[in-house]
N, C-alpha and C positions, 0 to 999 in steps of 0.2 A: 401632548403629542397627537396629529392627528391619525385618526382609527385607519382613514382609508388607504396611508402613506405605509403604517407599520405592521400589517398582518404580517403572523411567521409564513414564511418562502417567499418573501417578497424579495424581486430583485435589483440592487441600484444600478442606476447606468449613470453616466456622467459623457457630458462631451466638451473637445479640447482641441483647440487651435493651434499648431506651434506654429508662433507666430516669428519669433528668431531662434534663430540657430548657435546663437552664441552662449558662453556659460554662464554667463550674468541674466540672460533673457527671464522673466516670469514666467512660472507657469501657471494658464489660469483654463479652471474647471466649472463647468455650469455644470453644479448635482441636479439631476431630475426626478422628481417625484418623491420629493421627502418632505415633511414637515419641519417646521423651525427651529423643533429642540433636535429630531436625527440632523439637521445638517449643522447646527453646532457644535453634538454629537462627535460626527466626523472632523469639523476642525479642528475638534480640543484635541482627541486623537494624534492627526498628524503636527499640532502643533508640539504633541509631547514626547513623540517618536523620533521627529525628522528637524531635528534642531536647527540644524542647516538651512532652513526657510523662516521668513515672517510667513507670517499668516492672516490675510483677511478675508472676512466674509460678507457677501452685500445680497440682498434681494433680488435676485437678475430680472424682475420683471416690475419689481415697485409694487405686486400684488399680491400679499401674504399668501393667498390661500391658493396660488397658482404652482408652490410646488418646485420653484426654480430657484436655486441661488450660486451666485459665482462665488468660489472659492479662486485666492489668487496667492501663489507662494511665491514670493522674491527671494531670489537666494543671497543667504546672507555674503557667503564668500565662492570662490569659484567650486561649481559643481567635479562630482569627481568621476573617473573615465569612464564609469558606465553607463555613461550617460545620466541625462535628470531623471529620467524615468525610470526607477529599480524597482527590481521583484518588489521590495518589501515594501516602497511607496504604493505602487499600484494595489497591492494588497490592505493595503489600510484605507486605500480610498472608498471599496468596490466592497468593504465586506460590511455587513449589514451593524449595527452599534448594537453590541451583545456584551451578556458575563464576562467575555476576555478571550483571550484567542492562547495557543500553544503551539510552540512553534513547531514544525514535523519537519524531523531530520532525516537522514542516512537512509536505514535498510526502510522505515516504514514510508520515506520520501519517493525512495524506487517502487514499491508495492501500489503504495496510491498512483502512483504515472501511469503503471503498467493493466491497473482495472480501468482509469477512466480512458485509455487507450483505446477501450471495447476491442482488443484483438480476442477473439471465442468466444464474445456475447459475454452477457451479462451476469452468467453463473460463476465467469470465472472468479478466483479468488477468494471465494465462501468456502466456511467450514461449519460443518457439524459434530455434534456431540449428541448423543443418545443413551437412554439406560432403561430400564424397565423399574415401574411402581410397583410395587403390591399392598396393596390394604388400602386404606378408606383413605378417599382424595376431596377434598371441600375446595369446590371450583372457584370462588368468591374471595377465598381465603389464598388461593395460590396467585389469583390475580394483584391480590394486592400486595403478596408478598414480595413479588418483582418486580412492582412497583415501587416500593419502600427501597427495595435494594438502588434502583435508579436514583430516587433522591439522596441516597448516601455517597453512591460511587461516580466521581464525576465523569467517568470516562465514558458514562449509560448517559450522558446529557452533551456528548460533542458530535459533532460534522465536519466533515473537510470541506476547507475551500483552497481551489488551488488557482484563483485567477491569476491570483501575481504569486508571490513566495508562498509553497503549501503551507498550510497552518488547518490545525483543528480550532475550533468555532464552539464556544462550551456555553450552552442555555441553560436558562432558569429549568426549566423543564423537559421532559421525554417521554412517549410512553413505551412502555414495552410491551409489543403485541402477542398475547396468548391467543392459540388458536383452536379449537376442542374439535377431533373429527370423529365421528364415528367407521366402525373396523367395516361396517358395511357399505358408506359412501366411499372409500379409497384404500387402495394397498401399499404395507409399508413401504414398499422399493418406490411405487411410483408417488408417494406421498414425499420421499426424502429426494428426489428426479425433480418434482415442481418446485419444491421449497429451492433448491439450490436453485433451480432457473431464471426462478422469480428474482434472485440478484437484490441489491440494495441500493437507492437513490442516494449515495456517497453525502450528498449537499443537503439532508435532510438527518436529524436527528434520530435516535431510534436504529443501532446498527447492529442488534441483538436481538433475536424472537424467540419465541416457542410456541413448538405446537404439542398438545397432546391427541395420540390416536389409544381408543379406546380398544381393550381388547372385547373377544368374542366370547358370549355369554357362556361362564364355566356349566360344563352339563356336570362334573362329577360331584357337586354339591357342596365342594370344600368353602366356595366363597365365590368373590370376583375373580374372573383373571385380570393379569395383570395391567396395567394404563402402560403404553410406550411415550416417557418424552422426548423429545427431539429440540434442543437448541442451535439456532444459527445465527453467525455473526460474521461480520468480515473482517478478514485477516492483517487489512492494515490496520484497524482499531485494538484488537486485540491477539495474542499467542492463546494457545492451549492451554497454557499452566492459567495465565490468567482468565481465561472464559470458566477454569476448572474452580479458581479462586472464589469466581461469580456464583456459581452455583453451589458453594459451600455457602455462601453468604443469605444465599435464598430460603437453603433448609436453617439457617439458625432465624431468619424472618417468618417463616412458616411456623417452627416452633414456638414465637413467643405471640403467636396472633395475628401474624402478616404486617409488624409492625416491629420496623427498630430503628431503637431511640438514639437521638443526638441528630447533631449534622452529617457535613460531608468527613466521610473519614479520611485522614491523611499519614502518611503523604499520600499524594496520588500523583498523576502524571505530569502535573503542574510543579510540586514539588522535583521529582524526577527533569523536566527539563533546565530548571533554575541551576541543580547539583551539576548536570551535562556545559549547564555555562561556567560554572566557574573551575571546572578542570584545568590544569597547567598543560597544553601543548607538546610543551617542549619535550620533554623525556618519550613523549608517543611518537613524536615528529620523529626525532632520532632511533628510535627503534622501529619506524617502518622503513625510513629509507635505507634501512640496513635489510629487512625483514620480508618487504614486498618479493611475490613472486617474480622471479627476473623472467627477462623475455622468451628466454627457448624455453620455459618451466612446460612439463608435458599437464595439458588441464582436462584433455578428452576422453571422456568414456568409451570414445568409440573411434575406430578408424574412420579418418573424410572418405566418401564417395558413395556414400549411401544413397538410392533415388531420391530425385523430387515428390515430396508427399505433400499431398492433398487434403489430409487430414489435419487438422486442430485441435487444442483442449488441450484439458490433462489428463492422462494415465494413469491409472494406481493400481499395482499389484502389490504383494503380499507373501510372503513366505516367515519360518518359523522353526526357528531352534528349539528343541526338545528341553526342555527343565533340565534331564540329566546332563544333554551334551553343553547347556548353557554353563552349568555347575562346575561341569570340567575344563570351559573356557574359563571360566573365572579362576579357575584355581592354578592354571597355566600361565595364568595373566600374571597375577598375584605373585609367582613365584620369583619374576624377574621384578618385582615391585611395581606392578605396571596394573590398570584398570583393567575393564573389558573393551571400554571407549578405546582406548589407545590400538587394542588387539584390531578392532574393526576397522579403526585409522591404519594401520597395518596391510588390511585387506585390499581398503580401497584405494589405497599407494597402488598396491601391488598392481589393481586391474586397470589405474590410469597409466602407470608404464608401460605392461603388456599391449594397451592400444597404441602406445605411442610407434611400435614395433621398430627400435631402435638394441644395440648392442651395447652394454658398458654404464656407465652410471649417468644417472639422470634424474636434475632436478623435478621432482612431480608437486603439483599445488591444488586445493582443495579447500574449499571452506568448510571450518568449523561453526557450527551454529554455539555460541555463548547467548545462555540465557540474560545477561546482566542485569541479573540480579544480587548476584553476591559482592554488591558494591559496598563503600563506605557512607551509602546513604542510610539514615537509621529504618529500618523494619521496610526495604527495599524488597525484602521475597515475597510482600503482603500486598504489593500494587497492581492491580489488573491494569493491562496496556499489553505496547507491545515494546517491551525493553529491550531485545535482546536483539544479536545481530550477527552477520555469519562473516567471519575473519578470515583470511587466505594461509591459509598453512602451507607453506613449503616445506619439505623434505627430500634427500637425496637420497636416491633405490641407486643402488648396485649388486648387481646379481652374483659378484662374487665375495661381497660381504656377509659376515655372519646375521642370521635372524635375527639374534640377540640385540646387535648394535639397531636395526630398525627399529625395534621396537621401541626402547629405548629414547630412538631420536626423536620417534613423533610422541611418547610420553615427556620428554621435555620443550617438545615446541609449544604443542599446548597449553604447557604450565605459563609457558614464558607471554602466554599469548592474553591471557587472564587481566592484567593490570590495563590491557587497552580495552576491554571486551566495549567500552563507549563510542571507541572511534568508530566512526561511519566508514564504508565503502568508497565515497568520493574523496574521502579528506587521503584516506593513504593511496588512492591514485595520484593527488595532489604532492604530497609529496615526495613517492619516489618516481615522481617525471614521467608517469604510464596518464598523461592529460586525456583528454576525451572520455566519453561515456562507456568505451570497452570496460566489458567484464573483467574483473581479477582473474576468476575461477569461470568455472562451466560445470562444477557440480559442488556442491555441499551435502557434507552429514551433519545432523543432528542426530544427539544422543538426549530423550526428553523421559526429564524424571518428575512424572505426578504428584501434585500434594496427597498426600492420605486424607480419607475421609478422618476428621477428629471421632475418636473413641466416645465422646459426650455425646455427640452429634449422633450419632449411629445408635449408642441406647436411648438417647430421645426419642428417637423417632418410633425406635421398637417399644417404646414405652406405649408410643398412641397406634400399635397395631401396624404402622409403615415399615417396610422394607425395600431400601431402595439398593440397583445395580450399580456398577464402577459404571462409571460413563467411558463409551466409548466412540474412536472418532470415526466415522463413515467417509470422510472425503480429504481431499489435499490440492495443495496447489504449487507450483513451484513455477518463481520468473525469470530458471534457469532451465538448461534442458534437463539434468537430473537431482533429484534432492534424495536423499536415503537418509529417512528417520528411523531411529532403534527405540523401542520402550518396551518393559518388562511385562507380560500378561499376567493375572491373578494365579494362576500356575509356577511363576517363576522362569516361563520361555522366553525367549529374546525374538522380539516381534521387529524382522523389519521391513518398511513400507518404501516402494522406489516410487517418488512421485516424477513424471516426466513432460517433455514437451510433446506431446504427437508432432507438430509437425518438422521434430528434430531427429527423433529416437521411436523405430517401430516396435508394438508391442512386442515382436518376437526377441527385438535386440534386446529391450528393457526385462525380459522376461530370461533372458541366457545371461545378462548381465550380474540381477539377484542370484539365481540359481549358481552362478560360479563363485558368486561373493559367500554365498552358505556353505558350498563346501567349502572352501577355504577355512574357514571359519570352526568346520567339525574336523579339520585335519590339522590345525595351529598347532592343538594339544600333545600331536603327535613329536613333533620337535623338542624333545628337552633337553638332545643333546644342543650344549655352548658350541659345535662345531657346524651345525646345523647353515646353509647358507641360506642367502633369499631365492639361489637359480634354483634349491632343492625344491621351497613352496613354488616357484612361478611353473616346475618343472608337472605338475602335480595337474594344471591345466593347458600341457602340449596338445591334447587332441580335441579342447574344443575350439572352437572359433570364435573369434577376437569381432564383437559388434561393431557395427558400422553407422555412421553416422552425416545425416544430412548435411550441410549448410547452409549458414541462416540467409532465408532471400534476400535481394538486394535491398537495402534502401537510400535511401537519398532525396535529394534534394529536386521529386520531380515536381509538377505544377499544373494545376488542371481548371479549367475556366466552365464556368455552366451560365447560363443566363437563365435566369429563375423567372424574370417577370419582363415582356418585353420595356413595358411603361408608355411615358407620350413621350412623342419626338419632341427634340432638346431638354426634355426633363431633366432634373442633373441626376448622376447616378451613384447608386447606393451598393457599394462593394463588403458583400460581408466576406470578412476572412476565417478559414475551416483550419483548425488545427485539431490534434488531436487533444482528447477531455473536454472540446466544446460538444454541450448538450446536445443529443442526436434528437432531429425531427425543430430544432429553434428555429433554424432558419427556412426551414419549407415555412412552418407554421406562420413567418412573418409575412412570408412573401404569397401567402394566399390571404391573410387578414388586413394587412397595411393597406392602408387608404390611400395613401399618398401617391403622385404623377409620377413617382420616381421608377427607372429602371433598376431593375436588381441582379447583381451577379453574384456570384459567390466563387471566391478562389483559395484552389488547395492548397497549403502551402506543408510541405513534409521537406523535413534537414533544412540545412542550414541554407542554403541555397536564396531562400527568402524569392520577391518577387521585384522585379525593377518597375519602379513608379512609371518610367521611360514606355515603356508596355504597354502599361495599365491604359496613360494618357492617348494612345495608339489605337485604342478599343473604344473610347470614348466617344470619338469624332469633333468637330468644329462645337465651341459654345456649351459643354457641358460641364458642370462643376462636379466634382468627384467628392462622395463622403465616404469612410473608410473605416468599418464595423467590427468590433471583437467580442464575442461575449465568453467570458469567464476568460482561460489560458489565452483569448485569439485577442485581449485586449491588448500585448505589449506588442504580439508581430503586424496589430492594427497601424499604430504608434509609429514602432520603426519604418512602416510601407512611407507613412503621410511625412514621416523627418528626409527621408530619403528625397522624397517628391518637392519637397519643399529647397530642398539643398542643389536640386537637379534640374529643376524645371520655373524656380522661383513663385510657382502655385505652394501655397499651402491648403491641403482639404482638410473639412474638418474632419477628426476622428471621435466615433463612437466606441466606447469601452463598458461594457457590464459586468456584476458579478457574476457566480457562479449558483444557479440555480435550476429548476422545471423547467421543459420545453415552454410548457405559455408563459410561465412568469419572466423566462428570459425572452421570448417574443414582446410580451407587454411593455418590458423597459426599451427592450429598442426602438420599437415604436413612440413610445412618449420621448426618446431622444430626440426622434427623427424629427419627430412634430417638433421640439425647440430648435433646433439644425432651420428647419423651414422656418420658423417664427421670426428668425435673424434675419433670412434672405429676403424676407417679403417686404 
């Protein structure tokens, strides 16, 4: 394999003619800048995916070491209506020949769209974890500890690529970056500010760190003070329980010498999406399209007409049930057979109706966050990833039904809700007819229960003089406007966290929002009597005021033209296409380093709306040949521009397509496209 083709973050590009439009037509791909075995690599690949094609490969320049070769798929029988070009081909073509890829579904498919989106910059959708050390810390030995954990856990060795169908990307290798700061170069608030900002390059391995901040020199003579760690990871790769998993896994590597033995432990996430394929459909099919939130379902926390806000990010407040009054929620819960979960499900009916500000019963819907983990996959609670997924719970409020029967109802929807906890969020739009990318819901709760530290684990450590804290988390994200997670604190209080959208929900709403979900909450208990209705709880918050809530800005399908590079007159010109999760700063970075006579523009293209080829050729002027650029996601709306132009104007341009990588690395392959684009014309 040659050295200078396959460094890690390297990006392939490939370029593609459609030369017919019919569904028998080939399709033929000159790979650029690969060596002989990656571009075989990739045939074998789609030869073993995409059955539906022969498959050959030829030298496209007759000069080994020039890095070109045409790939050409004949379709064996008539292609099918999505055209030739699918998410999943494009994706096998463009992503680099690795350990194997994982396919990424549902809730973690929305999560990664919505960070490489960059809507609130680059912190968005990080999470922390933190706890305090005490006693003696061997820096050499922690390093490799979490290193050792990488080579066991595959999920510490994957990347997203979402050029074509998302998939995780799983390497031989990762490292995990430890970071040691001293208490006198930085403070903790503003040390856990940059960490978060600093964000995660999605396409690069390595989506977990640590830092440790040292504390300040004990004057009382007892010892050291304590070392603060701080863990961060992104939240499409892993949940909470699992990053908590990780870090159990660290101290028993720590423990045995920063080294432990065996391979990769399984199952892991590989195993987990295998189990997700061979599910049976059919019984989830029919019980969403019975189960989906129907259309008047009330799903807003807040009354519409709230102003236009300016503001972005996420939000996170906090508030906190007493141990006793938690105790007495529990035992109020319990008595009608009912959780606490359910009590709180109870709550947040209650405050999505009251916004709905409607009279008489009404369906209300809400996502539940299901860990899914308590699958029938074997020792599924022990997988770090991100399993789990937030279900639409519907239930019917009527304010002159008894408490009892609510409670009750949303204690069996839930139950009933358990046996899908895999189905994805698209698949039960799919099915009960709510098509498009609308939300189900507009808010979820999760209710998040912590692994315990193991009892072993915890006298080992006190064996070698260490005492370590419950990790706890510092930040949240939510890619809705409000999330409300409940988890129990070492006390025994019911802690719950409202993560929000700012530019949906003002802190004051999100902040009278929790505050009325708490008392609610300490006055449940009060209710024992069976006669008890729901108008009595709703009646409980007549005098405060019902939140209000934004609307989401417009989008659509607008379109926006820049000319990057004027070029030489008749030059032909080089359209790159801007979607969102292409690499931010690629296409400047091309268009200041590209050598070539070419003009360059770049067009925006957001919704479906797409851009007419008709246009494009309009801006051209007399005698210019048009090439037509994607790199990573802008590789299919490259595709459809050049099918369309081809169908419309009987021009076909060529189209350049790259994978998903670094501003230079994805600048470098388009450019070396560009230059084989030119090598043909000349």
């Amino acid at each position: 394999m040659s050295s200078h083709h396959s460094h890690a973050g390297a990006v392939l590009a490939l370029v593609h003619e459609p030369f017919g439009t019919q569904s028998w037509s080939p399709l033929v791909f000159e790979l650029c800048g690969l060596g002989a075995a990656e571009a075989e690599a990739v045939a074998a690949r789609i030869a073993e995916r995409h059955r539906g094609y022969d498959i050959e490969l030829d030298d496209a320049s007759h000069d080994e070491r020039s890095g070109r070769h045409l790939l050409r798929l004949t379709p064996v029988g008539p292609v099918g209506d999505g055209g030739p070009l699918t998410a999943e081909l494009v994706a096998d073509l463009v992503t680099p020949p690795s350990g194997g890829t994982v396919a990424v579904t549902g809730h973690q498919r929305e999560l990664l769209l919505a960070a490489v989106a960059g809507r609130g910059g680059p912190g968005r959708h990080v999470e922390q974890l933190f706890w305090d050390w005490s006693g003696p810390l061997d820096l050499t030995r922690f390093i490799t500890a979490w290193q050792s954990v990488a080579e066991r856990e595959v999920v510490l060795r994957a990347s997203f690529d979402w050029a074509g169908a998302a998939r995780l990307v799983i390497h031989d290798r990762a490292v995990v970056e430890v970071v040691r700061h001293v208490h006198t170069a930085v403070g903790w608030s503003e040390l856990l500010r940059q960490d978060r900002a600093r964000g995660f390059e999605l396409y690069r391995p390595g989506l977990l760190r640590v830092s440790l901040l040292d504390g300040p020199p004990d004057t009382t003579g007892v010892g050291r003070s304590p070392t603060r760690v701080l863990v961060t990871y992104h939240r499409a790769l892993l949940d909470e329980r699992g990053a908590r998993l990780l870090v159990q896994e660290f101290y028993r590597s720590y423990l045995s010498g920063g080294v432990l033995p065996g391979g990769d432990r399984r199952p892991d996430i590989r195993d987990h999406s295998q189990w997700l394929d061979r599910q049976d459909p059919g019984a989830a099919r029919e019980f969403w399209a019975a189960a989906a939130p129907p259309p008047d379902a009330a799903v807003s926390p807040g009354r519409p007409g709230g102003p236009p806000r300016h503001t972005d990010g996420a939000g996170r407040i906090q508030r906190r049930l007493r141990p006793p009054q938690t105790a007495r929620l529990r035992s109020w819960a319990a008595v009608w057979g009912a959780g606490e979960s359910s009590a709180l499900h109870v709550v947040w009916a209650l405050l999505l109706y009251r916004a709905a500000g409607v009279d008489g019963p009404l369906p209300v819907a809400f996502g539940v966050h299901l860990s899914g983990r308590d699958m029938s996959l074997r020792a599924a609670a022990g997988i770090p990833g991100l399993l789990g997924n937030p279900l639409p719970m519907t239930v019917t409020v009527d304010p002159a039904a008894p408490l009892l029967e609510l409670l009750l109802q949303v204690r069996d929807a839930a139950l009933d809700l358990n046996p899908y906890a895999w189905v994805s969020g698209d698949r039960i739009r799919e099915w009960s007819g709510n098509a498009g990318d609308a939300d189900l819901t507009e808010t979820t709760v999760r209710f998040d229960n912590h692994p315990e530290l193991p009892e072993n684990l915890r006298t080992e450590l006190a064996a070698q003089g260490i005492r370590v804290g419950v990790p706890q988390s510092a930040s949240g994200d939510t890619i809705l406007p409000v999330t409300l997670v409940a988890h129990y604190d070492a006390e025994g209080g019911l802690v719950l966290t409202a993560l929000y959208d700012r530019a949906r929900f003002a802190d004051t709403d999100a902040s009278g929002t929790l505050s009325q979900c708490l008392q609610l909450l300490r006055r449940l208990p009060d209710h024992y009597d069976e006669q008890a209705t729901v108008a009595d709880v709703l009646n409980l918050l007549r005098t405060s005021e019902v939140p209000r809530m934004t609307r989401p800005g417009p989008g659509g399908g607008h379109l926006a033209l820049a000319v990057l590079r004027a070029g030489e007159p008749q030059a032909d010109v080089v359209c790159l296409v801007a979607v969102p999760g292409v690499t931010p700063g690629a296409y400047e970075l091309l268009a200041r380093e590209y050598e070539g006579p070419e003009r360059i523009v770049s067009v925006s293209v957001a919704g479906p709306a797409g851009m007419s080829p008709t246009a494009l050729y309009e801006l051209l002027g007399p005698g210019r040949r048009l090439v037509v650029c994607g790199a990573g996601p802008a590789g299919r709306a490259a595709y459809e521009i050049a099918r369309r132009a081809a169908r419309e104007t009987g021009e076909a341009p060529a189209v350049v397509m790259t994978g998903v990588g670094g501003a230079a690395e994805s600048a470098h392959a388009l450019s070396q496209a560009l230059r084989a684009v030119r090598a043909r014309s000349v």
